[in-house]
N, C-alpha and C positions, 0 to 999 in steps of 0.2 A: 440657615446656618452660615452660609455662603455671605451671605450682608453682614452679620455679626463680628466672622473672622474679617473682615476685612475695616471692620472699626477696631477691633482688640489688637491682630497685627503690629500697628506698628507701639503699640504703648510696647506689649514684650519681645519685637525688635529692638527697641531701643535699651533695654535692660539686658539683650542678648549684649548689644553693640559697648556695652561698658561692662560686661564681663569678659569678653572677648577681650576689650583693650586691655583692663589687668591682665588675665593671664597672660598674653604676649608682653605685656610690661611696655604698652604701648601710653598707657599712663602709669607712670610711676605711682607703687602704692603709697609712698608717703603724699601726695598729693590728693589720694582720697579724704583722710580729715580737712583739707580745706571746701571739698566738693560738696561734704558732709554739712559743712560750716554755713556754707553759703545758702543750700537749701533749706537748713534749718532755721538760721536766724532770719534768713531775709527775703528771699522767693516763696517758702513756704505761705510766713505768716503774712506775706503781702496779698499771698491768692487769697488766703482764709479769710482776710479781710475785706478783699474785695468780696466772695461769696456772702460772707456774714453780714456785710452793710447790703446791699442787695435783695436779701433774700428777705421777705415779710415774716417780723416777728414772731408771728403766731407759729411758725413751721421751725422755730431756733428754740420755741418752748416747748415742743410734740409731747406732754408726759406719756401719751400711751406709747410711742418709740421707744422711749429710755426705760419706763417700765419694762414691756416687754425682752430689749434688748438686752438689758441688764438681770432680768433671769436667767438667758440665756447664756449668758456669758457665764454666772456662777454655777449652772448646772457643768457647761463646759469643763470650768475649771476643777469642780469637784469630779467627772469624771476620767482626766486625765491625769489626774495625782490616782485615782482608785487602782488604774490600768498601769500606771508605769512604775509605782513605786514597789519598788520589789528589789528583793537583794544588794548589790550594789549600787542601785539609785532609791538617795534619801530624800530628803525631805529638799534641798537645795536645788538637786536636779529635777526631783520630779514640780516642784513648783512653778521652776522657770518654762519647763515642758510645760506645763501646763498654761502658763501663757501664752506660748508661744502656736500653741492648737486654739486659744480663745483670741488672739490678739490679730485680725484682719490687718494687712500692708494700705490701711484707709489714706490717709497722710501723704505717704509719698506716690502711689501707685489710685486709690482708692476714688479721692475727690476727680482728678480729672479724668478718668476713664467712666466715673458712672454720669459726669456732666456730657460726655460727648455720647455716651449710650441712652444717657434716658433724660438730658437736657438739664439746662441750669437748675429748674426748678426741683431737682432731686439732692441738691446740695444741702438743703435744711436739714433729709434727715440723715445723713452722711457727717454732719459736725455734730450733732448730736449723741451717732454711734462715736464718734472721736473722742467727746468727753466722755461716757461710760469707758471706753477702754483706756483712757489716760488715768483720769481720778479714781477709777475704782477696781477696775480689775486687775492693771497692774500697780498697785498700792496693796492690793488683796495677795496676791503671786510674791509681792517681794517678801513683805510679811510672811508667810507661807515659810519662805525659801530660809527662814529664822529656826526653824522652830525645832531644826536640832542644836540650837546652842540656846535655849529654854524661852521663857515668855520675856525675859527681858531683851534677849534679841529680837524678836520678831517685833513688838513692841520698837524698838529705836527702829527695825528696819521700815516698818511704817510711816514712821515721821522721818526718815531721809527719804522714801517715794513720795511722802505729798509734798516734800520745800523741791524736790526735782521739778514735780511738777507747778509749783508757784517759776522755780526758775527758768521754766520750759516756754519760749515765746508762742509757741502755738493757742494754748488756751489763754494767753491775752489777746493773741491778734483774733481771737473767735469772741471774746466777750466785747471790743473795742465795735469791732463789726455790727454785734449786737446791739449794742447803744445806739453808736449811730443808723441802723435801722430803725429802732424803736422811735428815735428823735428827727427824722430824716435828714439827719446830718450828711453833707458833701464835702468832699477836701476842698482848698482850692483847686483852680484848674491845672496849675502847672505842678504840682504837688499830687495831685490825684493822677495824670501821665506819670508821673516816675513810679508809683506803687503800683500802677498798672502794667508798668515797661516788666517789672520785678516778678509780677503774677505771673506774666505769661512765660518767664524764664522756667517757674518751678518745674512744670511737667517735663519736657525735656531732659533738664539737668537731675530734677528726681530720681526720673527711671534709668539714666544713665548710671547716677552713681550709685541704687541698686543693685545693679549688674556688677560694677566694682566691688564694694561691700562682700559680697557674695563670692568674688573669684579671690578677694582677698580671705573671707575662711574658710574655704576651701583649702589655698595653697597652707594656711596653717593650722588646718585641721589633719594632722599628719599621721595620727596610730588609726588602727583601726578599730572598727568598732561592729560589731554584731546587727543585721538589718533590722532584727526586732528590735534594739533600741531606739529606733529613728521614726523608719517607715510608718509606724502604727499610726503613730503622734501627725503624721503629716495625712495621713489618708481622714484620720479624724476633722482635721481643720478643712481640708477638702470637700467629706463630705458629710461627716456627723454634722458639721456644724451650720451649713447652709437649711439639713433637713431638720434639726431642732427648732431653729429660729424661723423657718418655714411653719412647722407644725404648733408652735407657741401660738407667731401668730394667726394662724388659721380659727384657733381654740380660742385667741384673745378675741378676734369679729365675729363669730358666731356667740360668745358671753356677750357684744353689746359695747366691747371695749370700740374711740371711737379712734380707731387705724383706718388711712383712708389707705385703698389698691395701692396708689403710686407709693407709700409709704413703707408699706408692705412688701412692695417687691423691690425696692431700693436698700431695704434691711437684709433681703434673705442674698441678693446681688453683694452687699457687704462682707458678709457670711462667706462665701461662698471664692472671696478672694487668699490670696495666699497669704501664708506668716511676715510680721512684719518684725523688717529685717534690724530694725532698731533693736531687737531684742537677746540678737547676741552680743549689744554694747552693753547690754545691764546683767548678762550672762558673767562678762568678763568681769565687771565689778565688782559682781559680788561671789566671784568665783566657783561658779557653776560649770559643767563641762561645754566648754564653747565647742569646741567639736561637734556633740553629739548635735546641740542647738543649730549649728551654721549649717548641717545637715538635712536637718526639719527643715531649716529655711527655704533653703538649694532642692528641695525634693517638691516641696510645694511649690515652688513660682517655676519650677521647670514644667511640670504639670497643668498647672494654671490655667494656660494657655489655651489646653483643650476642656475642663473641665468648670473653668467657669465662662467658657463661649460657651461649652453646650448647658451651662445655668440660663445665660441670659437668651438661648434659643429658646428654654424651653419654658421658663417665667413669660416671654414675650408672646412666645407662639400662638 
């Protein structure tokens, strides 16, 4: 356990160390939308890129991965709308809840902590879970979050999640990647340095502005709100959901499906990380209670910390 904490450490140091900096307003929070900016457009999709040309086609196609994961995710999400919708959370908040217990922190937190736990070669199926939870689950959750203003909203709210995600440079810089693996395409040399300079910023800068993101809904997450609203939702993404995706697929390789180990436990490793915190940007836009969400978030990745080191002691052990 001992060796474990001591690789996780510093990823959620560093998400402490940019929570810490908003709350003291040691960086100003209008400077987060640039922090936001920069990982997104341009560290992120450069790591992804680098992973995706890299990594051998065959492990960027996994169907029994996306199968499997992508049940998992819908079961998720169909049973955190069952549990939260109730009384004054409709159909808007318990949807985005509902993402936000199926939607793993992969992306900014995700790719590089499972590369340095279980090596580069675990990054195939880590983009894989990235697209199921980009394309479909939250495309499924915004939709969802429609459906008290009747089937023509949820209907438009569908096709504004899937041009988000055309307009989203992550699932280019993972299809770009893709190609050029399939074709063993190379940059040039000096050209291939600078998106690699760019890669290696993402993690870092990531997990920092995590930490911000998080200390900024906080500070504007200001009424209070009831623990049963929140808590549940986060102990589920915690632990329901590492042991569903665990138990899938255990029941997928004993049918015959063909999930290799390393695959296996680099899914349930996924599972088992906290809410990703992108998700109370689309709380806010579609007016959902960000509050309740920044909440789920901040309970999860506080947590995290011990609960998916003791995942990955106990997958490993």
């Amino acid at each position: 356990m001992l060796t474990v904490l001591l690789v996780t450490f510093p990823f959620f140091a560093l998400v402490l160390a940019g929570f810490v900096a908003a709350r003291r307003r040691m960086l100003p929070l209008e400077a987060i939308p640039g922090l936001n900016a920069f990982v997104l457009f341009f560290a992120l999709p450069a790591m992804l890129y680098r992973f995706g040309s890299t990594t051998p086609i065959a492990q960027l196609l996994d169907a029994a991965v996306f199968g499997v994961y992508l049940l998992c995710g819908l079961v998720m999400v169909a049973l955190a709308i069952a549990v939260t919708r109730r009384g004054r959370i409709g159909w808007n908040d318990a949807a985005l809840g509902a993402l936000v217990a199926a939607f793993p922190n992969t992306g900014f937190m995700g790719v590089p902590l499972l590369a340095a736990l279980m090596g580069p070669e675990s990054v195939g199926t880590v983009i894989v879970v990235i697209l199921v939870d980009m394309v479909v689950t939250s495309s499924l959750c915004i939709a969802l979050s429609r459906l008290d203003e009747g089937e023509g909203g949820a209907m438009a709210a569908a096709g504004k999640a899937l041009r988000g995600v055309v307009a989203n440079p992550m699932p280019w810089a993972i299809g770009l990647g893709a190609v050029a693996s399939a074709v063993q395409f190379t940059l040039p040399a000096p050209v291939e340095k600078t998106v690699w300079l760019l890669a290696d910023a993402a993690s870092p800068v990531a997990l920092f502005t995590i930490g911000a993101v998080l200390a900024r809904s906080q500070m504007q997450a200001d009424h209070p709100m009831p623990l049963g609203d929140y808590v549940p939702v986060a102990m589920m993404k915690l632990f329901l959901h590492p042991l569903l995706v665990w138990a899938a697929g255990t029941a997928a390789i004993a049918m015959g499906v063909p999930l290799s180990p390393q695959a296996f436990t680099v899914m349930v490793l996924v599972a088992a990380l906290p809410s990703a915190s992108n998700v109370s940007l689309l709380a806010e836009r579609f007016g959902a209670d960000n509050g309740r969400i920044a909440r789920i978030i901040l309970v999860s990745t506080a947590l995290a910390f011990l609960t998916f080191s003791g995942a990955v002691a106990l997958l490993r052990g």
